[in-house]
N, CA, C and O atoms as a Tinker XYZ file with bonds, in Angstrom:
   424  protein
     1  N    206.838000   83.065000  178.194000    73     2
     2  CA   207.003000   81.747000  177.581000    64     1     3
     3  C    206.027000   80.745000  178.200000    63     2     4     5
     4  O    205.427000   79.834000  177.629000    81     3
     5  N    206.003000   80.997000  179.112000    73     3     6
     6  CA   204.935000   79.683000  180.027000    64     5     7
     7  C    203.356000   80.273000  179.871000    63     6     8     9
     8  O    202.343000   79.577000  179.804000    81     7
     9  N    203.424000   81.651000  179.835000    73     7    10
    10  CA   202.062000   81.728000  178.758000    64     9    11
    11  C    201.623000   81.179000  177.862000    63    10    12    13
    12  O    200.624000   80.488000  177.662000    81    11
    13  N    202.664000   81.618000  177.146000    73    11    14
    14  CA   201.981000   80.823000  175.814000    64    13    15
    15  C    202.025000   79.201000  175.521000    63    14    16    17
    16  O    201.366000   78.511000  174.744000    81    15
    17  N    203.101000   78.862000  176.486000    73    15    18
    18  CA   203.018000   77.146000  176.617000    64    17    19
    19  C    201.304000   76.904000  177.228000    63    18    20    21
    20  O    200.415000   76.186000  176.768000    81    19
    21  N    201.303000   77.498000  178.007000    73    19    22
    22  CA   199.867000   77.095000  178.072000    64    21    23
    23  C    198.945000   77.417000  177.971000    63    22    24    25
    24  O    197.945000   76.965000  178.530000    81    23
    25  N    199.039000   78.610000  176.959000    73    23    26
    26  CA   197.532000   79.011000  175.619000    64    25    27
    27  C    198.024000   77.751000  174.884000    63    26    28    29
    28  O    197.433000   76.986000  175.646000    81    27
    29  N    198.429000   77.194000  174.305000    73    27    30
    30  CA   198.700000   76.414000  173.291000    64    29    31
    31  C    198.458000   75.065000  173.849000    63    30    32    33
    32  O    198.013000   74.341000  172.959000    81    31
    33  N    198.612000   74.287000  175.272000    73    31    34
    34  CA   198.179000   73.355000  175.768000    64    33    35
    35  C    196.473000   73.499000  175.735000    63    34    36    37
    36  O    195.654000   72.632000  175.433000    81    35
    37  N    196.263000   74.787000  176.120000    73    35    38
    38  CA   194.867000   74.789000  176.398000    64    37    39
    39  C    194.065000   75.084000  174.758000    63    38    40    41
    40  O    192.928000   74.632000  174.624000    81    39
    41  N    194.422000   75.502000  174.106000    73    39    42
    42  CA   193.956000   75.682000  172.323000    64    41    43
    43  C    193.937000   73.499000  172.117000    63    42    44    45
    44  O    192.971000   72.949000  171.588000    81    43
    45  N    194.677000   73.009000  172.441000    73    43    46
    46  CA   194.804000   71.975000  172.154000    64    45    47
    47  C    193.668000   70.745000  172.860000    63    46    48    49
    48  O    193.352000   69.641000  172.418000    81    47
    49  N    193.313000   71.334000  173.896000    73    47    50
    50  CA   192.339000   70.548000  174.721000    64    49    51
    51  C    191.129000   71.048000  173.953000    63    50    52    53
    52  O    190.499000   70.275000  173.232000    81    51
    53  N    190.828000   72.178000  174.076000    73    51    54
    54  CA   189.535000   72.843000  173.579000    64    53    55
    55  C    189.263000   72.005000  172.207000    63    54    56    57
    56  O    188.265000   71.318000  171.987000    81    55
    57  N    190.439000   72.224000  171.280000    73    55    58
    58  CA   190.403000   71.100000  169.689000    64    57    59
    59  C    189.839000   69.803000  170.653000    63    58    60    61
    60  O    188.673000   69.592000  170.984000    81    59
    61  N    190.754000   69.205000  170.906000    73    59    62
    62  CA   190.205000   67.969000  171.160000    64    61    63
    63  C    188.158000   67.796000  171.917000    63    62    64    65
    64  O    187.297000   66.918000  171.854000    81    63
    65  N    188.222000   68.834000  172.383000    73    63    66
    66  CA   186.993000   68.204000  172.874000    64    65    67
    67  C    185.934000   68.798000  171.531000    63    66    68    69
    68  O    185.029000   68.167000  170.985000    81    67
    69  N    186.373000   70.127000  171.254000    73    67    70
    70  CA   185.093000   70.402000  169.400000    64    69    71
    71  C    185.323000   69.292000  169.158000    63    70    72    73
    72  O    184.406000   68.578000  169.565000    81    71
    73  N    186.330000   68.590000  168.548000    73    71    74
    74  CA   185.958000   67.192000  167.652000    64    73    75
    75  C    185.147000   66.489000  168.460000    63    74    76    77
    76  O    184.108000   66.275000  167.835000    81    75
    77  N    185.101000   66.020000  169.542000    73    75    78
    78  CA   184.231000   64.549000  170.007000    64    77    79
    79  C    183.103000   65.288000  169.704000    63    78    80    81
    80  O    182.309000   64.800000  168.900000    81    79
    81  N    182.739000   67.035000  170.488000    73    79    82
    82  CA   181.365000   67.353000  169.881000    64    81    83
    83  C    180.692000   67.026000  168.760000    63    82    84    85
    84  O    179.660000   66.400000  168.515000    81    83
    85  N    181.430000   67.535000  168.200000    73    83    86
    86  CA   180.979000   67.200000  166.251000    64    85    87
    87  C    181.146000   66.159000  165.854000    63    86    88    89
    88  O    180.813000   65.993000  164.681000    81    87
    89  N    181.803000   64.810000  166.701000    73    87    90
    90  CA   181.568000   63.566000  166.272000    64    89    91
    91  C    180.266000   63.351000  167.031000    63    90    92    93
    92  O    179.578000   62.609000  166.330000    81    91
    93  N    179.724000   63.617000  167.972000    73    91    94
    94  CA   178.853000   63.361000  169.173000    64    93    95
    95  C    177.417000   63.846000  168.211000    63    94    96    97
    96  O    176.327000   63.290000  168.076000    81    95
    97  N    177.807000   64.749000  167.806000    73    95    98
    98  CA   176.470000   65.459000  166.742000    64    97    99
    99  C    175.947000   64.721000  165.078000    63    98   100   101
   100  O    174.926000   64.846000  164.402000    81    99
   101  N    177.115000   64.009000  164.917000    73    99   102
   102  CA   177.061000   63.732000  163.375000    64   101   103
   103  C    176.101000   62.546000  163.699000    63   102   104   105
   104  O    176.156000   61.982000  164.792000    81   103
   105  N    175.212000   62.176000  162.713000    73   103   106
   106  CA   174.191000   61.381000  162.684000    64   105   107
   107  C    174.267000   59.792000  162.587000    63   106   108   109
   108  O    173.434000   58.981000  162.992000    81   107
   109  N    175.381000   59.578000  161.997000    73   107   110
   110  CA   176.346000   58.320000  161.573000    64   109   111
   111  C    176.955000   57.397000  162.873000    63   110   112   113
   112  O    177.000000   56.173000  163.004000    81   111
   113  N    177.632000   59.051000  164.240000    73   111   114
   114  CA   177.698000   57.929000  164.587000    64   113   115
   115  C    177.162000   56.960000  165.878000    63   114   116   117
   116  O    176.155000   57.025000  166.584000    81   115
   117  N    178.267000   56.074000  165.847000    73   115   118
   118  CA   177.230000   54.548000  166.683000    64   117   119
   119  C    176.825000   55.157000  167.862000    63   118   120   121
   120  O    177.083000   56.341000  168.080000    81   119
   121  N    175.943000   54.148000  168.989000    73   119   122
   122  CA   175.337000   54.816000  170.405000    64   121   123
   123  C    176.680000   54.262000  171.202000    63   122   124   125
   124  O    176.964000   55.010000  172.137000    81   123
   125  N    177.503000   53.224000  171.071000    73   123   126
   126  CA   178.451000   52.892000  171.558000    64   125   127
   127  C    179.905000   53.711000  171.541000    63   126   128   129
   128  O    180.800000   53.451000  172.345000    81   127
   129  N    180.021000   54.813000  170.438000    73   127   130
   130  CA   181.329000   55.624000  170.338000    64   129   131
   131  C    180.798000   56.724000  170.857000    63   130   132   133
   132  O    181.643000   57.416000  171.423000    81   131
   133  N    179.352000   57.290000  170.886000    73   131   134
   134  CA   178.705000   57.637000  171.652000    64   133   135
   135  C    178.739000   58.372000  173.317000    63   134   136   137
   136  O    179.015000   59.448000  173.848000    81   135
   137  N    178.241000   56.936000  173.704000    73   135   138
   138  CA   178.787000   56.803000  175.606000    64   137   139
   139  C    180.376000   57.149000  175.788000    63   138   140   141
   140  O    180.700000   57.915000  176.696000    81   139
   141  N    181.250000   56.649000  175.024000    73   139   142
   142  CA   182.531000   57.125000  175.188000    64   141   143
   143  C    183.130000   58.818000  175.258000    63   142   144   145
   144  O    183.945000   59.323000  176.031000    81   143
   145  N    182.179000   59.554000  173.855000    73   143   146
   146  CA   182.528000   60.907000  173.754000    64   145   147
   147  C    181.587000   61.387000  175.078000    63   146   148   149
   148  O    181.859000   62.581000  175.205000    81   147
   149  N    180.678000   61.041000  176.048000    73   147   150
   150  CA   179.896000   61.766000  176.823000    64   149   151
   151  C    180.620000   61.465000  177.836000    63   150   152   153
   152  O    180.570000   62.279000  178.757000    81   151
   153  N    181.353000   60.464000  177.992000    73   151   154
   154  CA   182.083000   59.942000  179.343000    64   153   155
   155  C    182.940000   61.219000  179.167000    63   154   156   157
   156  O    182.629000   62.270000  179.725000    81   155
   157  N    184.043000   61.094000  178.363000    73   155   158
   158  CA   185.072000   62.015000  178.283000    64   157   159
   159  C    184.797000   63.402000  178.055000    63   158   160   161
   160  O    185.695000   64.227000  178.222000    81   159
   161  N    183.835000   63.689000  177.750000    73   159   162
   162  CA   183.429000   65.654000  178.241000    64   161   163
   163  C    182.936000   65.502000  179.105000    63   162   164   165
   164  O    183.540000   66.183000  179.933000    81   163
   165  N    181.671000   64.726000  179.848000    73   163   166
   166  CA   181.478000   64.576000  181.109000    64   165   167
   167  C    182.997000   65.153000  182.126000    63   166   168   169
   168  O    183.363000   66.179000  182.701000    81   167
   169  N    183.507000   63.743000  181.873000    73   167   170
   170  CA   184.643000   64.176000  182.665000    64   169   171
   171  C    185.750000   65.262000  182.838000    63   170   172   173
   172  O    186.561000   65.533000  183.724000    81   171
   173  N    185.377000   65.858000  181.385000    73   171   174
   174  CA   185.829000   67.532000  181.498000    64   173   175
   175  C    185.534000   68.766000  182.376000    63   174   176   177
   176  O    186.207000   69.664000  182.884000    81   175
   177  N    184.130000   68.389000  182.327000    73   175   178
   178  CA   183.721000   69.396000  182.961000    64   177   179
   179  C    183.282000   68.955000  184.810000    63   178   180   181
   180  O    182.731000   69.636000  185.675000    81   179
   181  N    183.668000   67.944000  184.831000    73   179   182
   182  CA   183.325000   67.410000  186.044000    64   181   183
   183  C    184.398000   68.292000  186.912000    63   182   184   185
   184  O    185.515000   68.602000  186.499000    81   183
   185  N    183.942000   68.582000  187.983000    73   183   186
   186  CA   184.503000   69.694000  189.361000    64   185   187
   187  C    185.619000   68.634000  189.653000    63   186   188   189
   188  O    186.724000   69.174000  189.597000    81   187
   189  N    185.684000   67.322000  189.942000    73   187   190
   190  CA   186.471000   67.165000  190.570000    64   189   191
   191  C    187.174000   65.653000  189.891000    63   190   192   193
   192  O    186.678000   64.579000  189.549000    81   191
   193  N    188.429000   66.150000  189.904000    73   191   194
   194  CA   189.267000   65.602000  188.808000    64   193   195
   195  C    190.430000   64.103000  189.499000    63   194   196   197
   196  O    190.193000   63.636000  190.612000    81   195
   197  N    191.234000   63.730000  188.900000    73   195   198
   198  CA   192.314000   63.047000  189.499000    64   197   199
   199  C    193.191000   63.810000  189.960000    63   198   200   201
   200  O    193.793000   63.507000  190.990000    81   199
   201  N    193.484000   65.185000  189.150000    73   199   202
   202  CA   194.216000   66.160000  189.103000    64   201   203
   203  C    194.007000   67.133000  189.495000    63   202   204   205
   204  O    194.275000   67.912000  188.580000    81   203
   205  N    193.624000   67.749000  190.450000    73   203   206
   206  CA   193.245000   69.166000  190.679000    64   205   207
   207  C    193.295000   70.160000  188.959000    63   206   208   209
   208  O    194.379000   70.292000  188.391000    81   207
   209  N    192.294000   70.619000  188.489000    73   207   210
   210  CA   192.565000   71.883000  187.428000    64   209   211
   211  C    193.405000   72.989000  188.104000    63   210   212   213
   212  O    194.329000   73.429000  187.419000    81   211
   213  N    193.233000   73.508000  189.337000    73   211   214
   214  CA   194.135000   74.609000  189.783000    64   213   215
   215  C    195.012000   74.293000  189.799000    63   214   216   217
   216  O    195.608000   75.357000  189.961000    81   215
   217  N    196.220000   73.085000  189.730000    73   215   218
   218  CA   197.508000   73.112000  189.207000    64   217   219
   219  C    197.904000   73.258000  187.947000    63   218   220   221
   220  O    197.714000   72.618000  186.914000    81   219
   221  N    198.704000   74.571000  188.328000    73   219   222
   222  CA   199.486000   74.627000  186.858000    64   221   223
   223  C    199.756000   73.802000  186.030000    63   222   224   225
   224  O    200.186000   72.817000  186.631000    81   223
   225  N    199.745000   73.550000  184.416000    73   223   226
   226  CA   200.390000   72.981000  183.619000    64   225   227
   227  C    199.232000   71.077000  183.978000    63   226   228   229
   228  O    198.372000   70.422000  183.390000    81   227
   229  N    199.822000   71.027000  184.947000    73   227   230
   230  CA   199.279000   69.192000  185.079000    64   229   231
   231  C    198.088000   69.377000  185.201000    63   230   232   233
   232  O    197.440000   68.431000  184.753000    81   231
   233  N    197.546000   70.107000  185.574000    73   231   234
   234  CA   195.579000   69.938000  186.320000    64   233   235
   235  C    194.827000   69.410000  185.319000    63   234   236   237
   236  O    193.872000   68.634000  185.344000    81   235
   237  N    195.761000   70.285000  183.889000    73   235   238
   238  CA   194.097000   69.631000  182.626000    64   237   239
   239  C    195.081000   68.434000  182.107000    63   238   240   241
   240  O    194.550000   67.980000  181.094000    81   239
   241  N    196.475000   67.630000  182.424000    73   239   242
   242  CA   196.782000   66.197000  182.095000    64   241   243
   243  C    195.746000   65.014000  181.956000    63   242   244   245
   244  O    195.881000   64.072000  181.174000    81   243
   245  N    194.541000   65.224000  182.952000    73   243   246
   246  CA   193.965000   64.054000  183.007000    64   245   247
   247  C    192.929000   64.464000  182.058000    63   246   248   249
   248  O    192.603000   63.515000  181.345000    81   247
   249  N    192.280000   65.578000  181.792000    73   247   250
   250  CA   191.864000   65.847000  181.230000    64   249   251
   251  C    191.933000   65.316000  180.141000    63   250   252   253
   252  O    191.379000   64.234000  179.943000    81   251
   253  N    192.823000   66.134000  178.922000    73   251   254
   254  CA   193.643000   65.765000  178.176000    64   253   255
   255  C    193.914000   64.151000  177.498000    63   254   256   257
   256  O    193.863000   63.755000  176.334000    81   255
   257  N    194.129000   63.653000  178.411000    73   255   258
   258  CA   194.306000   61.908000  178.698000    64   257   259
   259  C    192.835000   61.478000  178.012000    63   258   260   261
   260  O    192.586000   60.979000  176.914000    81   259
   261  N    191.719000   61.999000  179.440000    73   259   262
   262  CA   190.522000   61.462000  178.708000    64   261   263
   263  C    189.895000   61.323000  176.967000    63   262   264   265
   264  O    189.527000   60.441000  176.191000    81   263
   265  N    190.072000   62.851000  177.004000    73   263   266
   266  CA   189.403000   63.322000  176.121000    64   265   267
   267  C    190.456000   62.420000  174.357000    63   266   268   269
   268  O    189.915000   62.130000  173.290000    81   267
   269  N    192.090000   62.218000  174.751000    73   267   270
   270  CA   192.348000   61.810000  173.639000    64   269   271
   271  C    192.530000   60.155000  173.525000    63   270   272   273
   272  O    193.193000   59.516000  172.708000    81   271
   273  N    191.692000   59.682000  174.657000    73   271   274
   274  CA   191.647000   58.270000  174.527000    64   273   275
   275  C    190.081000   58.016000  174.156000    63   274   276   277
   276  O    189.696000   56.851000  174.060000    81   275
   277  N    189.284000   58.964000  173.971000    73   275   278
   278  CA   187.809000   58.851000  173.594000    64   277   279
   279  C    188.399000   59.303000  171.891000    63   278   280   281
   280  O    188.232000   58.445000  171.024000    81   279
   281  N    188.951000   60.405000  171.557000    73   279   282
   282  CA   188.899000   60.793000  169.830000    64   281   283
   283  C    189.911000   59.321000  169.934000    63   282   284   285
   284  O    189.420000   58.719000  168.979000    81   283
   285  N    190.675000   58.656000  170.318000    73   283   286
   286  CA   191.425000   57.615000  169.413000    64   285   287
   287  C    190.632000   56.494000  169.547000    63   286   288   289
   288  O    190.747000   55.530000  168.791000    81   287
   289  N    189.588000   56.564000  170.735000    73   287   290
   290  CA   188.415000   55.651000  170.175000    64   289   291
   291  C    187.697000   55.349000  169.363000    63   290   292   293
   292  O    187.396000   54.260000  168.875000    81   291
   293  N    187.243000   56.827000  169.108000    73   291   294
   294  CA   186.583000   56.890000  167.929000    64   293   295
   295  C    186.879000   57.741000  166.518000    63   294   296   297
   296  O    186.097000   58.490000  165.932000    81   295
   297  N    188.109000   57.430000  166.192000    73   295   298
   298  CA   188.509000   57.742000  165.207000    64   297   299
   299  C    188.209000   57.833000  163.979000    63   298   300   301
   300  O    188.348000   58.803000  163.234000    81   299
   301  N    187.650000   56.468000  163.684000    73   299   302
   302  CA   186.825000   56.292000  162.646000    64   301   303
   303  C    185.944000   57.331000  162.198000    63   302   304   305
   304  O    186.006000   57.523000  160.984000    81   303
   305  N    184.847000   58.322000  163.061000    73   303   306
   306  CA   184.215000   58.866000  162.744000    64   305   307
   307  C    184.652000   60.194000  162.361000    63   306   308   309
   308  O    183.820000   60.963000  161.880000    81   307
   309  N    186.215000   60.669000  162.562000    73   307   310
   310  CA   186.473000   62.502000  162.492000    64   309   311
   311  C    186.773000   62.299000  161.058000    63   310   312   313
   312  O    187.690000   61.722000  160.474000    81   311
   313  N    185.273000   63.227000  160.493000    73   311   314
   314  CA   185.780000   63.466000  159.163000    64   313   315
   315  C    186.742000   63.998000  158.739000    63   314   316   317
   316  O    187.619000   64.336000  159.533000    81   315
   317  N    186.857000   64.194000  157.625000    73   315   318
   318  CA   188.177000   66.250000  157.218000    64   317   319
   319  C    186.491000   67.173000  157.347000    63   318   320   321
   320  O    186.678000   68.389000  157.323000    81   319
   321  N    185.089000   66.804000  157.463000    73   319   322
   322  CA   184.365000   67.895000  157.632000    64   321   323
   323  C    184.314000   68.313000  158.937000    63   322   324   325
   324  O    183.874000   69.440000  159.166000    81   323
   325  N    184.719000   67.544000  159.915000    73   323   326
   326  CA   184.091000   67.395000  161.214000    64   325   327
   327  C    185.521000   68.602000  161.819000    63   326   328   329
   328  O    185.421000   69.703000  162.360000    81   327
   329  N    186.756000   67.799000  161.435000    73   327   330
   330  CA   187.749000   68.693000  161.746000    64   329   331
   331  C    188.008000   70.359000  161.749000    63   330   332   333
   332  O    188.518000   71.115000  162.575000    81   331
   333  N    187.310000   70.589000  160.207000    73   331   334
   334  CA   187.148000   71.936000  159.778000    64   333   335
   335  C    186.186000   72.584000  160.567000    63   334   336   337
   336  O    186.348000   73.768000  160.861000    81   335
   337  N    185.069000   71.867000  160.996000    73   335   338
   338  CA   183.966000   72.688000  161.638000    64   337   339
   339  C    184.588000   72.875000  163.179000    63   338   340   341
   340  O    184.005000   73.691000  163.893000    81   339
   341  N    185.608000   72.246000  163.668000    73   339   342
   342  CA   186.332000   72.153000  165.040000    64   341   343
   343  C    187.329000   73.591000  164.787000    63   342   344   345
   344  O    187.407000   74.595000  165.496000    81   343
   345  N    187.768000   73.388000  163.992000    73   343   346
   346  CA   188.649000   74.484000  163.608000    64   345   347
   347  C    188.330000   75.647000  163.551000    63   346   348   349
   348  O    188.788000   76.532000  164.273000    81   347
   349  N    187.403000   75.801000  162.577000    73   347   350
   350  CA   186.760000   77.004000  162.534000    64   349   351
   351  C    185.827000   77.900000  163.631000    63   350   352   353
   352  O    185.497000   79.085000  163.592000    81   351
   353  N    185.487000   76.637000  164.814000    73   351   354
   354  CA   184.811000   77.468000  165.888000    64   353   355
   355  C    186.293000   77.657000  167.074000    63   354   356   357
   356  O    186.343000   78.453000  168.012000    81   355
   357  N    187.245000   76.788000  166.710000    73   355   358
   358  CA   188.362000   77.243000  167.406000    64   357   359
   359  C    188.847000   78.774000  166.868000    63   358   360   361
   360  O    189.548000   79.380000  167.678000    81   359
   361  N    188.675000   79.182000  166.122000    73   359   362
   362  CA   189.323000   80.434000  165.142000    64   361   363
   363  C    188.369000   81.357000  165.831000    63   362   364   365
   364  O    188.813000   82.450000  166.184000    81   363
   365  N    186.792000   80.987000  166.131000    73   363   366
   366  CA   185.903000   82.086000  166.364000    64   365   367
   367  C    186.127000   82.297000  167.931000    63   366   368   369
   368  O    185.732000   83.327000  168.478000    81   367
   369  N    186.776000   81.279000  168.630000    73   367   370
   370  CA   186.497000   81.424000  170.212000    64   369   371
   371  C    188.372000   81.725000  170.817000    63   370   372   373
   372  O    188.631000   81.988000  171.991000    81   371
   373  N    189.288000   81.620000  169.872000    73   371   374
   374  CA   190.840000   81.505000  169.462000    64   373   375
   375  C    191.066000   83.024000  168.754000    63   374   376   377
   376  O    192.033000   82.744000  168.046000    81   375
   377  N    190.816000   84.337000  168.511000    73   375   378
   378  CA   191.433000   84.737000  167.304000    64   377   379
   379  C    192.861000   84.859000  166.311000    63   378   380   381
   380  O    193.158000   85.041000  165.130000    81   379
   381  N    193.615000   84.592000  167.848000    73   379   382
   382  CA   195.254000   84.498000  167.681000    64   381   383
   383  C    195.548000   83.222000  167.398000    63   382   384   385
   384  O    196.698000   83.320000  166.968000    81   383
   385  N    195.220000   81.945000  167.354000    73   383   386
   386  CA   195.369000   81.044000  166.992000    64   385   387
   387  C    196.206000   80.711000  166.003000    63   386   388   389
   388  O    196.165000   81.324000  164.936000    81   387
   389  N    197.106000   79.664000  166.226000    73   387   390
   390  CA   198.003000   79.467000  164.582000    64   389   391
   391  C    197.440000   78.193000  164.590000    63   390   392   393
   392  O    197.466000   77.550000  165.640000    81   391
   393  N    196.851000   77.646000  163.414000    73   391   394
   394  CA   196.559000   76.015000  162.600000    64   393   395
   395  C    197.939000   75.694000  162.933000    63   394   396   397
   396  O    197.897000   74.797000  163.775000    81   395
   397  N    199.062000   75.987000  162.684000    73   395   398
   398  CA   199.868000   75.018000  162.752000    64   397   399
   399  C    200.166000   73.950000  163.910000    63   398   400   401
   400  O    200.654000   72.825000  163.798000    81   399
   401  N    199.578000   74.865000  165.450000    73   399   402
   402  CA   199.428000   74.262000  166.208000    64   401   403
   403  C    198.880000   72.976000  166.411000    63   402   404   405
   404  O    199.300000   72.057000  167.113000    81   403
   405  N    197.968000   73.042000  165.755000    73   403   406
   406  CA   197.215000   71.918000  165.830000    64   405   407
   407  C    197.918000   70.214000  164.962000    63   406   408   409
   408  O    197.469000   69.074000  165.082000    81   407
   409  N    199.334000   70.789000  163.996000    73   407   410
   410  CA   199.523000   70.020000  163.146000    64   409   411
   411  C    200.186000   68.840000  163.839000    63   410   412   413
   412  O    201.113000   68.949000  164.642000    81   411
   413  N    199.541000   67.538000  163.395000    73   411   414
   414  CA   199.888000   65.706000  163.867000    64   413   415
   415  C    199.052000   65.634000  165.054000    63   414   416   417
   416  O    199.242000   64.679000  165.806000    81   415
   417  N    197.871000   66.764000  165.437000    73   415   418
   418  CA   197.049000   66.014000  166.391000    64   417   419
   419  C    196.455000   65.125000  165.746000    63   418   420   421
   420  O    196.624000   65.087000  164.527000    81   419
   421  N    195.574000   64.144000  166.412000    73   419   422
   422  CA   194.541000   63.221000  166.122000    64   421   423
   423  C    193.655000   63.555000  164.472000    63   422   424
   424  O    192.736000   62.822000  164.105000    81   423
């Protein structure tokens, strides 16, 4: 059970950060929503966190945090194309994946 609680936390981070990518890529948008999506994968991949990543369950919280206060930043820009192309490389890097998971994110 706590497996899969956290394949499904972690399917959910991964979504969140494809979208800022593919907002980060689309041509439309601004240099200002921009700096925001680079702050917040920056800070993904940054070694050293608020949170330790080696704690269970909490490590990717801040993570998480970041990354969905940058997509509710820039909201405006997630198409329904941008979503699908998030999805669909979630499906290629996910194979077990259920969409439903993803249903009332951002």
């Amino acid at each position: 059970e706590r497996k899969r609680v956290a394949s499904k936390a972690g399917i959910k981070l991964v979504y969140a950060a494809l979208l800022l990518y593919y907002v980060l890529k689309s041509p439309g948008t601004p240099n200002k929503d921009r700096m925001k999506i680079l702050g917040a994968l920056g800070y993904l991949i940054l070694p050293t966190d608020l949170i330790p990543d080696m704690i269970p369950m909490a490590g990717y919280a801040d993570d998480l945090a970041a990354l969905t206060w940058a997509i509710y930043s820039v909201a405006k820009n997630i198409t329904p194309e941008i979503k699908i192309q998030a999805q669909d490389k979630l499906g290629d890097w996910f194979k077990d994946y259920d969409p439903k998971d993803l249903e009332g994110l951002f």
